[in-house]
Phi, psi and omega in degrees: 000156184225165167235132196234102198319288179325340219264329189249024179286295209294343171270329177254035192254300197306357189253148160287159194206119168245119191269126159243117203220138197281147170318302177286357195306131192288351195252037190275318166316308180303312175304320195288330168317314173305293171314320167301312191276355167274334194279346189275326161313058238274325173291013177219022171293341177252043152254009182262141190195127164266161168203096201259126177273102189288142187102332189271133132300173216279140157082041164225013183302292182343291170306311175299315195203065206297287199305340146289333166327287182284318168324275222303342171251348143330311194292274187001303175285292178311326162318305197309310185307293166330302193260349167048059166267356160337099174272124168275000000 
C-alpha cells in the first residue's frame, strides 16, 4: 500500500495541528515541512504550532524535555479550546 502524507495537507489544515519533533530526529524535515505547507493556508495559519525539542531524537521529545514537551501542549489545548477552532 502506499502513502502519501503530504497529498492531504490541504484537507487536513483547516484542524489545529501541533508538530513535535527532537531536534536530532532523523524524520525532522517531515514535520518542518507539514508545518510549513499547512502554515501556507493563510485562513488556518494561526492554529499550527512547531516545537523542536533541542536534544532530542526521534520519538523522545518527552523524555528529553518532559517540561517543555507538556507547556506547549498544555498552551496548545487551551488556545484551542479557547478559540473552539475545532473543525468537523
Amino acid at each position: 500500500m502506499n502513502f502519501f502524507p503530504f497529498a492531504q495537507i490541504r484537507d487536513i489544515s483547516p484542524r489545529p495541528v501541533l508538530f513535535v519533533v527532537g531536534e536530532k530526529a532523523h524524520s525532522r524535515y517531515f514535520s518542518e515541512d507539514a508545518y510549513r505547507d499547512m502554515s501556507s493556508y493563510t485562513d488556518y495559519r494561526d492554529n499550527k504550532e512547531l516545537l523542536i525539542v533541542p536534544g532530542a531524537g526521534h520519538g523522545l521529545s518527552y523524555l528529553v524535555d518532559r517540561q517543555a514537551y507538556l507547556a506547549a501542549l498544555t498552551a496548545f489545548q487551551q488556545t484551542v479550546l479557547t478559540k473552539r477552532s475545532i473543525v468537523s
